[in-house]
MOPAC internal coordinates of N, CA, C and O (Angstrom, degrees):
PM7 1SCF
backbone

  N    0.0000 0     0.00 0     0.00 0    0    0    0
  C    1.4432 1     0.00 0     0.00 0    1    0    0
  C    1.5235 1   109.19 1     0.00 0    2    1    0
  O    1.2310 1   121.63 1    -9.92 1    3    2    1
  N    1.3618 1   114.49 1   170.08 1    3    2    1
  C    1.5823 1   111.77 1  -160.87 1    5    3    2
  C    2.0077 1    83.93 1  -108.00 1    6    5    3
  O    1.2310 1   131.13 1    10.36 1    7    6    5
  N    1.4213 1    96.13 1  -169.64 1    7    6    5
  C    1.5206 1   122.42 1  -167.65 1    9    7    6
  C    1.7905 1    89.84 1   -63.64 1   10    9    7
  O    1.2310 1   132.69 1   -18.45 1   11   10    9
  N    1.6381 1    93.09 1   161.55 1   11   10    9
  C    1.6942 1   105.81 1   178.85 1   13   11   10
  C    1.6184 1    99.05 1   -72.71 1   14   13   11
  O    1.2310 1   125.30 1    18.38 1   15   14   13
  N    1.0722 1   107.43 1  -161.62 1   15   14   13
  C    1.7560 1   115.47 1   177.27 1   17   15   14
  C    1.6524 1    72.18 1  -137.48 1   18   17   15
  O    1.2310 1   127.72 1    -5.03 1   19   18   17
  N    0.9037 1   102.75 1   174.97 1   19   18   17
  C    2.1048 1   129.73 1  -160.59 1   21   19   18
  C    1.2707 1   113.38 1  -170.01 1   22   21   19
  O    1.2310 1   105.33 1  -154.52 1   23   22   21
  N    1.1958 1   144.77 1    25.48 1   23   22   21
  C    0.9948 1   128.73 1   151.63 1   25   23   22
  C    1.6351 1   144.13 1   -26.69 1   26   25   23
  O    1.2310 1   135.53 1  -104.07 1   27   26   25
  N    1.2306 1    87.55 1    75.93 1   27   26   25
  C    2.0055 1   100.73 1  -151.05 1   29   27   26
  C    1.8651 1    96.42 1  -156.95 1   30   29   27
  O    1.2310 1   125.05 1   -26.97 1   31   30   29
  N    1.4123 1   107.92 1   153.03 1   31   30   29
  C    1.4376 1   106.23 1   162.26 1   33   31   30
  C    1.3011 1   113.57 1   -62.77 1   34   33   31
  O    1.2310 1   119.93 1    10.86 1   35   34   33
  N    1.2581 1   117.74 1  -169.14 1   35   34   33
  C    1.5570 1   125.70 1   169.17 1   37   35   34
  C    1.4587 1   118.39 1  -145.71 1   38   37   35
  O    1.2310 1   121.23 1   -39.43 1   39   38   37
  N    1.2851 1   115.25 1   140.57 1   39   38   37
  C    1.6787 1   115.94 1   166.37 1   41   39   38
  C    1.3823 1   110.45 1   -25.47 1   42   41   39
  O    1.2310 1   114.40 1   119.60 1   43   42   41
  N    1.2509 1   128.22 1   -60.40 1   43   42   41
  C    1.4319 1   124.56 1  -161.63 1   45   43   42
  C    1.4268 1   119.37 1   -34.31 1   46   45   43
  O    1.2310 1   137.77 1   134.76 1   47   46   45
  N    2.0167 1    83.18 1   -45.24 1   47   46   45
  C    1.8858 1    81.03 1  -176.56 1   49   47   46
  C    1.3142 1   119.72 1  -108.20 1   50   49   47
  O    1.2310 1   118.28 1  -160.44 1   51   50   49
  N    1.5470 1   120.89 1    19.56 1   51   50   49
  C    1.2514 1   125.84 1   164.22 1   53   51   50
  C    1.8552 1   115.21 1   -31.95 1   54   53   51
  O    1.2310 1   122.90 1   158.69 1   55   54   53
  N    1.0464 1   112.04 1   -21.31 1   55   54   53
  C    1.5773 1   108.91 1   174.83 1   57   55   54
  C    1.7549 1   129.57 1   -76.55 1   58   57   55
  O    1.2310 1   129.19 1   178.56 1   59   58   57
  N    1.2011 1    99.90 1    -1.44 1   59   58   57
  C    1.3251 1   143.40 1   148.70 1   61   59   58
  C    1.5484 1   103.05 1   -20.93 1   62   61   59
  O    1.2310 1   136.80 1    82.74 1   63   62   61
  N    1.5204 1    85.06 1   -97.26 1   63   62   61
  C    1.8023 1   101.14 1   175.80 1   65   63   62
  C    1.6395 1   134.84 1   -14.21 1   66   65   63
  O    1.2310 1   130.50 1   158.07 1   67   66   65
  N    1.4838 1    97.36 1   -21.93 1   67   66   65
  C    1.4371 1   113.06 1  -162.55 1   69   67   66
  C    1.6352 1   106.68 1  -138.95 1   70   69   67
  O    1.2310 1   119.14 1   159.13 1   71   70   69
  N    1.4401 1   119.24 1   -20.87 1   71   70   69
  C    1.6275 1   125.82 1  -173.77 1   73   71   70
  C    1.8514 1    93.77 1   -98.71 1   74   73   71
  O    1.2310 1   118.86 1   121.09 1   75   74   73
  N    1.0842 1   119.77 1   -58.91 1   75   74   73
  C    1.7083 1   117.15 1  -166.66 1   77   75   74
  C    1.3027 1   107.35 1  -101.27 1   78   77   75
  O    1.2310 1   139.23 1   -22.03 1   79   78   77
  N    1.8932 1    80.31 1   157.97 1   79   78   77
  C    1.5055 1    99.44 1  -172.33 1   81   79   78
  C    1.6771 1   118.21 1   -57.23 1   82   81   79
  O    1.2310 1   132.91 1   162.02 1   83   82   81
  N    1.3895 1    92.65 1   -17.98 1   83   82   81
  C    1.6146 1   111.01 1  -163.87 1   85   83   82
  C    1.5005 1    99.21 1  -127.71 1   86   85   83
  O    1.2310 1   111.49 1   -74.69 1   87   86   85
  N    1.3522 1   133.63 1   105.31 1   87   86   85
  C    1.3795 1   109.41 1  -166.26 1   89   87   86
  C    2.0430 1   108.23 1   -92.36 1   90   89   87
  O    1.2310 1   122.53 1   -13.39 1   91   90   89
  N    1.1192 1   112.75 1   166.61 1   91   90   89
  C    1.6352 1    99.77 1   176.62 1   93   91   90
  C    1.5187 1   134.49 1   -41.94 1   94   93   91
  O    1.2310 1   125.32 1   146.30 1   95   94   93
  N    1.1363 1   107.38 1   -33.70 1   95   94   93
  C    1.8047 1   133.61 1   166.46 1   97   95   94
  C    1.6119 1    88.67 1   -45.50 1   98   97   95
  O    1.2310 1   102.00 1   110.41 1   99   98   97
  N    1.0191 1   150.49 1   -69.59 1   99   98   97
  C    1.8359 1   142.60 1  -118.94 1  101   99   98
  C    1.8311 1    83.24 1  -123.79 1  102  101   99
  O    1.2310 1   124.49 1   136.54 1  103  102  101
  N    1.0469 1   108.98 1   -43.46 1  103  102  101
  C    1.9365 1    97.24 1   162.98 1  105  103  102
  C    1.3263 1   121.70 1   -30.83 1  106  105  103
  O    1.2310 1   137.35 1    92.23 1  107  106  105
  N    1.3588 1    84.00 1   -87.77 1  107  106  105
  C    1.3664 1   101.34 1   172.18 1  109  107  106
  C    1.5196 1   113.16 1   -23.07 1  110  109  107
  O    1.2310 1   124.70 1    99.07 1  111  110  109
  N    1.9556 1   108.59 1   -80.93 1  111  110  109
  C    1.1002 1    87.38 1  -154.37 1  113  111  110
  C    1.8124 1   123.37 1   -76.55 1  114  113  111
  O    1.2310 1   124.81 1   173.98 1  115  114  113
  N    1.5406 1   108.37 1    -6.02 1  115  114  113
  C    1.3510 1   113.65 1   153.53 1  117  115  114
  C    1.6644 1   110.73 1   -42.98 1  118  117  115
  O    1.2310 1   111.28 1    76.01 1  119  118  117
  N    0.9897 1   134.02 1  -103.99 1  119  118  117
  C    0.8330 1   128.98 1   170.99 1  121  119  118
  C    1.8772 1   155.93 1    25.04 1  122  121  119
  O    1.2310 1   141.05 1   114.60 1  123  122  121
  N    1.8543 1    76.76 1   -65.40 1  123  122  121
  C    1.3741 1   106.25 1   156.10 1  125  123  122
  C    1.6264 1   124.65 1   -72.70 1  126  125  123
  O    1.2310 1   125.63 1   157.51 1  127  126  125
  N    1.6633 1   106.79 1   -22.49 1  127  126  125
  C    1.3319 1   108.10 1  -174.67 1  129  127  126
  C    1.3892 1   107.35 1   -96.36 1  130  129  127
  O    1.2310 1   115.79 1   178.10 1  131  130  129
  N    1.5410 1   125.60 1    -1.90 1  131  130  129
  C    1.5546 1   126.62 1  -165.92 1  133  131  130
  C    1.2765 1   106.79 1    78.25 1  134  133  131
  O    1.2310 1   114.89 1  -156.88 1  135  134  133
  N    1.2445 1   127.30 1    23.12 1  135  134  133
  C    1.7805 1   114.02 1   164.82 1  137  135  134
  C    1.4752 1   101.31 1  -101.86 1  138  137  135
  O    1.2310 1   128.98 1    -7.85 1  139  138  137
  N    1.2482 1   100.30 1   172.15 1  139  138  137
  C    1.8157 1   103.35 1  -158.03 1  141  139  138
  C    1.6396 1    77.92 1   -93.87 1  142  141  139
  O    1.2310 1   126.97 1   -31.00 1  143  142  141
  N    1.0585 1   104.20 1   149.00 1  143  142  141
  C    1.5557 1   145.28 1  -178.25 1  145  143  142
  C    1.9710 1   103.18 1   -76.18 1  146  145  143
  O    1.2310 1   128.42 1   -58.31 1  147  146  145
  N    1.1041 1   101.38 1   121.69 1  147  146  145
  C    1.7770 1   123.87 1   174.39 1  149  147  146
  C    1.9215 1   107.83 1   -47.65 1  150  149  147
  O    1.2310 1   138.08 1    17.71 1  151  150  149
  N    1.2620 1    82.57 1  -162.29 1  151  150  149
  C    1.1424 1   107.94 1  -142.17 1  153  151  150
  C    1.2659 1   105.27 1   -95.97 1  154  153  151
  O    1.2310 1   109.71 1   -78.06 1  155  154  153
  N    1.3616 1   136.91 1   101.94 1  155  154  153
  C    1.8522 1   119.36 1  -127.38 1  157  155  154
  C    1.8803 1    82.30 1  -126.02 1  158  157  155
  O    1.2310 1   121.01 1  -131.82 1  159  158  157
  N    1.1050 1   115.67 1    48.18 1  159  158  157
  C    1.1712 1   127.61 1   169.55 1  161  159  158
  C    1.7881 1   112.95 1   -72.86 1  162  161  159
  O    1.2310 1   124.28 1   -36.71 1  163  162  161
  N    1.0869 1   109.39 1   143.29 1  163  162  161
  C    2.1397 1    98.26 1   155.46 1  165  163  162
  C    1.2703 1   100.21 1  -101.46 1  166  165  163
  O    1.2310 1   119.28 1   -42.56 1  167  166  165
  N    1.1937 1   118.98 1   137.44 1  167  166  165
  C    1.3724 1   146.66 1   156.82 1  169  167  166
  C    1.5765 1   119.97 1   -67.96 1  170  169  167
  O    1.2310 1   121.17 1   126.77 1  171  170  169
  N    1.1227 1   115.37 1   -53.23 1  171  170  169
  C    1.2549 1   125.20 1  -177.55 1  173  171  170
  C    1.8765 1   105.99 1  -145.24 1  174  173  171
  O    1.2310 1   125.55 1    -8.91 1  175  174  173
  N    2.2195 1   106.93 1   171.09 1  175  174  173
  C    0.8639 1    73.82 1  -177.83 1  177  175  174
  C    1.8906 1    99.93 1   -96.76 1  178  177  175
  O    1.2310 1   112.65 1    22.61 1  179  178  177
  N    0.9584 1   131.49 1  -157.39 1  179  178  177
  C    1.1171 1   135.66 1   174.57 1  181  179  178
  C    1.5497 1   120.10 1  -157.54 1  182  181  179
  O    1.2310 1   115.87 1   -35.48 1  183  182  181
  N    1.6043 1   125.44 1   144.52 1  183  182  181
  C    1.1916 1   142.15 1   160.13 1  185  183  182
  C    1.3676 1   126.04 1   -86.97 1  186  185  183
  O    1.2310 1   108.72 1  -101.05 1  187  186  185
  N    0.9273 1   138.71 1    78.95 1  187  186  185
  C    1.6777 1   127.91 1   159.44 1  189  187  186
  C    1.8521 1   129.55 1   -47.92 1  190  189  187
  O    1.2310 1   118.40 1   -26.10 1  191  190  189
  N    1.1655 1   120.66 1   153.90 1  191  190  189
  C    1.0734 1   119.92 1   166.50 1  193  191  190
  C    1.6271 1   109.28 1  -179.77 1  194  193  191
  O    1.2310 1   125.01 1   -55.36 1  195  194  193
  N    1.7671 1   107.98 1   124.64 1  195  194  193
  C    1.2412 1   127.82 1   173.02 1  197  195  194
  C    1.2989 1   106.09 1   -36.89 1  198  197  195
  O    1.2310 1   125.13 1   -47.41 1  199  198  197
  N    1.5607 1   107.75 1   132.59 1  199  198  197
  C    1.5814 1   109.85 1   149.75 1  201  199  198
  C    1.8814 1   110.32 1  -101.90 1  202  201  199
  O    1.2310 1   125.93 1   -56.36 1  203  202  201
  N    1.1275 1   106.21 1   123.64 1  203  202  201
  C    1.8477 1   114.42 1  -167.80 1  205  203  202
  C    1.5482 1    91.92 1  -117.74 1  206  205  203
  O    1.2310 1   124.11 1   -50.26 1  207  206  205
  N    1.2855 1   109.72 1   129.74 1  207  206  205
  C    1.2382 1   106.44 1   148.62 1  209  207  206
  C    1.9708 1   119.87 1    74.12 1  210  209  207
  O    1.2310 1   133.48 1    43.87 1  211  210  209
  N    1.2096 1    91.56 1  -136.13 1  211  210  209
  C    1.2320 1    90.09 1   178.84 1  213  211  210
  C    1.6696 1   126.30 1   -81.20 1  214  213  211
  O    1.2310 1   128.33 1  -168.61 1  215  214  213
  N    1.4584 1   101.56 1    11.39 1  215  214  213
  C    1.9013 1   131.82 1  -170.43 1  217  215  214
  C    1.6564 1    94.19 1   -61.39 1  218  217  215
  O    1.2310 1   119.62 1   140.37 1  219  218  217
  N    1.8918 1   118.33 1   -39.63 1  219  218  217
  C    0.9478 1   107.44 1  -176.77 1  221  219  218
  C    1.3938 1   136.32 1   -92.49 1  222  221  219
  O    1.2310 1   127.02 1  -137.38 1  223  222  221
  N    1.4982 1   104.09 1    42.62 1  223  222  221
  C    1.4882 1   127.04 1   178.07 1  225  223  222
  C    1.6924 1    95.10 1   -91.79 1  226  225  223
  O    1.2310 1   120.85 1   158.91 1  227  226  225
  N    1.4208 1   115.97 1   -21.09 1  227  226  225
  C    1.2425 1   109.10 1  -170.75 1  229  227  226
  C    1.4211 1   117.84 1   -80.90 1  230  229  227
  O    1.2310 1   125.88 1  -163.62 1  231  230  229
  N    0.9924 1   106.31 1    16.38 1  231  230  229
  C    1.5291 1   126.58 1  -134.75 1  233  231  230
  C    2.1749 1    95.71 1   -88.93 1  234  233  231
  O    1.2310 1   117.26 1   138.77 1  235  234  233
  N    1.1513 1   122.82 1   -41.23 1  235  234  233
  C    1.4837 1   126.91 1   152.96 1  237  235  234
  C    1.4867 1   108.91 1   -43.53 1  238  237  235
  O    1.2310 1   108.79 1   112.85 1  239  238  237
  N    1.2755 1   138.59 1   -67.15 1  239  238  237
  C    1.1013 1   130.27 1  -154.39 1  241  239  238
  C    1.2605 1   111.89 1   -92.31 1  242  241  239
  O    1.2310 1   107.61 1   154.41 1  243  242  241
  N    1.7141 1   140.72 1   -25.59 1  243  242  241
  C    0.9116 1   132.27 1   130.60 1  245  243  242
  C    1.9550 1   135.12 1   -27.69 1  246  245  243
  O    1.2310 1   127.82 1   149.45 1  247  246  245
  N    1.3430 1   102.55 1   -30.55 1  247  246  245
  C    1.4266 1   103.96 1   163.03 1  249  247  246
  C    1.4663 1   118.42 1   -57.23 1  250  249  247
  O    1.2310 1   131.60 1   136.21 1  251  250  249
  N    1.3386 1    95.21 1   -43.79 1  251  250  249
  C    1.6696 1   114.01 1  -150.12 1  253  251  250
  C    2.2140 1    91.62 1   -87.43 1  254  253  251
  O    1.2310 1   123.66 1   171.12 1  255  254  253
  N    0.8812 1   110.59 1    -8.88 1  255  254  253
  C    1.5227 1   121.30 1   154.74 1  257  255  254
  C    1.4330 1   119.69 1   -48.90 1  258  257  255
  O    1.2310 1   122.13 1   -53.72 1  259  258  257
  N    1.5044 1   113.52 1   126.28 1  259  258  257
  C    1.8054 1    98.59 1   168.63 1  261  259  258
  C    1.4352 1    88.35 1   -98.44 1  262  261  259
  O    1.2310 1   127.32 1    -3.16 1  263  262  261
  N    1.9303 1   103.53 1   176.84 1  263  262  261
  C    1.4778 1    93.25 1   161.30 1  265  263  262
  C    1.4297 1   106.21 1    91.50 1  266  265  263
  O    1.2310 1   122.55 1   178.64 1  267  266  265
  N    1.5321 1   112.72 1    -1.36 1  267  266  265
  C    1.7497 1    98.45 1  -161.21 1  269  267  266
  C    1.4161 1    83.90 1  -130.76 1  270  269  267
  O    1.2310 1   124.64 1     2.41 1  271  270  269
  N    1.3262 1   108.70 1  -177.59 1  271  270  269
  C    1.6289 1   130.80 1   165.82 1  273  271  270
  C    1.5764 1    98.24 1  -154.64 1  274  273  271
  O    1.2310 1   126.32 1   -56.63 1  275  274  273
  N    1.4076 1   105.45 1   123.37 1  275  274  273
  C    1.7240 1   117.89 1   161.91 1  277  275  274
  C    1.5838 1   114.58 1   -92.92 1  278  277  275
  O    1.2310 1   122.58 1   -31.27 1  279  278  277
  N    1.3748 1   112.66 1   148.73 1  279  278  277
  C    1.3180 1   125.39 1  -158.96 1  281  279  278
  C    1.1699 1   104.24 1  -132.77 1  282  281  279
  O    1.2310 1   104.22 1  -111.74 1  283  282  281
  N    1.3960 1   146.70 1    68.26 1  283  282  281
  C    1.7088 1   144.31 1   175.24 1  285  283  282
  C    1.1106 1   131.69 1   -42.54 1  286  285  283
  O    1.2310 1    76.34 1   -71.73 1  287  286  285
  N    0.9894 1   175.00 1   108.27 1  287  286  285
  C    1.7994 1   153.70 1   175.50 1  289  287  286
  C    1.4130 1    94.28 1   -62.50 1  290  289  287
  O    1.2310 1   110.65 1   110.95 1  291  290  289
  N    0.8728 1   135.19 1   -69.05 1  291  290  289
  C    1.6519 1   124.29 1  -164.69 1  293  291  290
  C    1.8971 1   102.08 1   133.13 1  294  293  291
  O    1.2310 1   123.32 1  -167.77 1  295  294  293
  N    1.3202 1   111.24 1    12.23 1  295  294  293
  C    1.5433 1   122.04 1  -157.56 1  297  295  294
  C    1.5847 1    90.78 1   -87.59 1  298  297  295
  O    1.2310 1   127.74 1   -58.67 1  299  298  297
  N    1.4397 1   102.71 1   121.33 1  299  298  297
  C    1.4632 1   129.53 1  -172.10 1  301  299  298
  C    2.2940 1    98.32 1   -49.64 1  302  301  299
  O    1.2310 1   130.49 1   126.02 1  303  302  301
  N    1.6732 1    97.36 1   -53.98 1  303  302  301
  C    1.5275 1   111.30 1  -160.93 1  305  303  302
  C    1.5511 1    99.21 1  -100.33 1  306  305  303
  O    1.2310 1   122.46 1   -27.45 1  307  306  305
  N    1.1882 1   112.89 1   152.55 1  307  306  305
  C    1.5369 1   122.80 1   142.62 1  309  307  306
  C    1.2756 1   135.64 1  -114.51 1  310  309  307
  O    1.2310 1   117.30 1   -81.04 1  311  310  309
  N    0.9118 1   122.74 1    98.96 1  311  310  309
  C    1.6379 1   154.28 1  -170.33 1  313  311  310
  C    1.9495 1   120.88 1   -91.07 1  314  313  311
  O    1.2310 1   131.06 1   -64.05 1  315  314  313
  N    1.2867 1    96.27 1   115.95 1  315  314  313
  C    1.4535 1    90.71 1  -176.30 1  317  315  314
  C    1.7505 1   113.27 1   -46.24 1  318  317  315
  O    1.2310 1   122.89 1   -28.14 1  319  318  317
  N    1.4573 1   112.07 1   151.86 1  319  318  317
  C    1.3580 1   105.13 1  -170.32 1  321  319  318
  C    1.8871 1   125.32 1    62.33 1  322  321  319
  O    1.2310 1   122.07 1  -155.50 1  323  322  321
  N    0.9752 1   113.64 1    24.50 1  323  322  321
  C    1.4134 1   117.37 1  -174.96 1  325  323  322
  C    1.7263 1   119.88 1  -136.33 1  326  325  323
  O    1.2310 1   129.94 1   -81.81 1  327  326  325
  N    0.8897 1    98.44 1    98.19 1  327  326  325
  C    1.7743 1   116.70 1  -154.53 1  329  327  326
  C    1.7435 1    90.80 1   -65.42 1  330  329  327
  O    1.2310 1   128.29 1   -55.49 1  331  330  329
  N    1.5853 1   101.64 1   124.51 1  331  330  329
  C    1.7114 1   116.15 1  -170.73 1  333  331  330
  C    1.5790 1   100.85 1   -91.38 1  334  333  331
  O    1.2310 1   117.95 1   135.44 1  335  334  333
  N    1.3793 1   121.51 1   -44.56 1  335  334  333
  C    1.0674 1   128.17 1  -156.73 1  337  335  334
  C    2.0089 1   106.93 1   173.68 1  338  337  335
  O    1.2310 1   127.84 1    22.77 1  339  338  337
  N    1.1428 1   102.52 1  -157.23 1  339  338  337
  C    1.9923 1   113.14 1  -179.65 1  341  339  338
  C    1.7364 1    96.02 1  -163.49 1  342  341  339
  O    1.2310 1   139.65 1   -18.15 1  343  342  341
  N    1.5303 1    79.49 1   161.85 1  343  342  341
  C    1.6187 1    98.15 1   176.78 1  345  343  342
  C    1.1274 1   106.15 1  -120.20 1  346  345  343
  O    1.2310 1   115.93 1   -10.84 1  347  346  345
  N    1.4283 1   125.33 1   169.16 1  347  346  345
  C    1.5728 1   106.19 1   153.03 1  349  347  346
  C    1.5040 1   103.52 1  -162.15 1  350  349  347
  O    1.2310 1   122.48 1   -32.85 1  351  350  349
  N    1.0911 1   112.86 1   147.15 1  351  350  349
  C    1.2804 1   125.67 1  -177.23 1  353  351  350
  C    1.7856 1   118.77 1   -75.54 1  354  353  351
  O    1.2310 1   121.96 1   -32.77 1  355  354  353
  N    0.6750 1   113.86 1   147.23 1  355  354  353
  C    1.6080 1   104.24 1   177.43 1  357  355  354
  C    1.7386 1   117.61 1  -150.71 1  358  357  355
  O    1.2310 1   125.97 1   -51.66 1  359  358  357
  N    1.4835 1   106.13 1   128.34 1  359  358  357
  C    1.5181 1   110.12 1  -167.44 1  361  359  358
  C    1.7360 1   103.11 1  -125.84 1  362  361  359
  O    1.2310 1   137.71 1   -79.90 1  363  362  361
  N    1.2879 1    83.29 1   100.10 1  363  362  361
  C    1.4018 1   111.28 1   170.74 1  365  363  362
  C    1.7214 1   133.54 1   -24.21 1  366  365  363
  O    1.2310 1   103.44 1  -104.28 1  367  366  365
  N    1.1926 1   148.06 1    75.72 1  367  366  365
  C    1.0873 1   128.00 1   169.64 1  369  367  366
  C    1.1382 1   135.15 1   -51.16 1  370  369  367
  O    1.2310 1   119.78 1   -70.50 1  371  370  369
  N    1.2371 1   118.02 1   109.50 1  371  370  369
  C    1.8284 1   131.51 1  -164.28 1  373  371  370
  C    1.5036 1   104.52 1   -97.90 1  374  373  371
  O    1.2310 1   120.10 1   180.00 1  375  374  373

C-alpha cells in the first residue's frame, strides 16, 4: 500500500504558534471550513525545539526563561523517545 494521507498540521511548524500572525492551528482549520485562510505573515523570528523524553525535566528552568513559550502535550508519562511537548524561543521584531 502507498503513504497515509494526513490531513493534519505537523510538528515541523509548530513554531507557528508564536512566529505568525495566523499560526498553522487556525489555517488549517480555516481552511477546512472554506473561510479564506489568515495572514501567513512571520511576525517574529523564532526557534523551536522538541521536548522528548526526559527533556521535560528541564521544564523549571525553561519557565524561568524570557523569550520562550512552553508547549505540554498533556502526556501523563515520560518515556524515552516520546515527544512531551516543544519550546520555542522567540525574538521579537521591534
Amino acid at each position: 500500500m502507498g503513504s497515509e494521507v494526513a490531513p493534519r498540521v505537523q510538528s515541523s511548524g509548530h513554531w507557528t504558534q508564536n512566529g505568525w500572525a495566523v499560526d498553522q492551528f487556525e489555517q488549517h482549520i480555516r481552511a477546512g471550513t472554506g473561510r479564506r485562510v489568515g495572514d501567513g505573515q512571520r511576525d517574529a523570528d523564532v526557534v523551536m525545539e522538541n521536548r522528548i523524553g526526559d527533556d521535560m525535566n528541564e521544564v523549571p528552568r525553561l519557565l524561568r526563561e524570557p523569550d520562550n513559550a512552553l508547549h505540554r502535550y498533556g502526556k501523563a508519562e515520560a518515556r524515552p523517545g516520546r515527544k512531551m511537548g516543544h519550546v520555542t524561543w522567540v525574538d521579537s521584531r521591534d
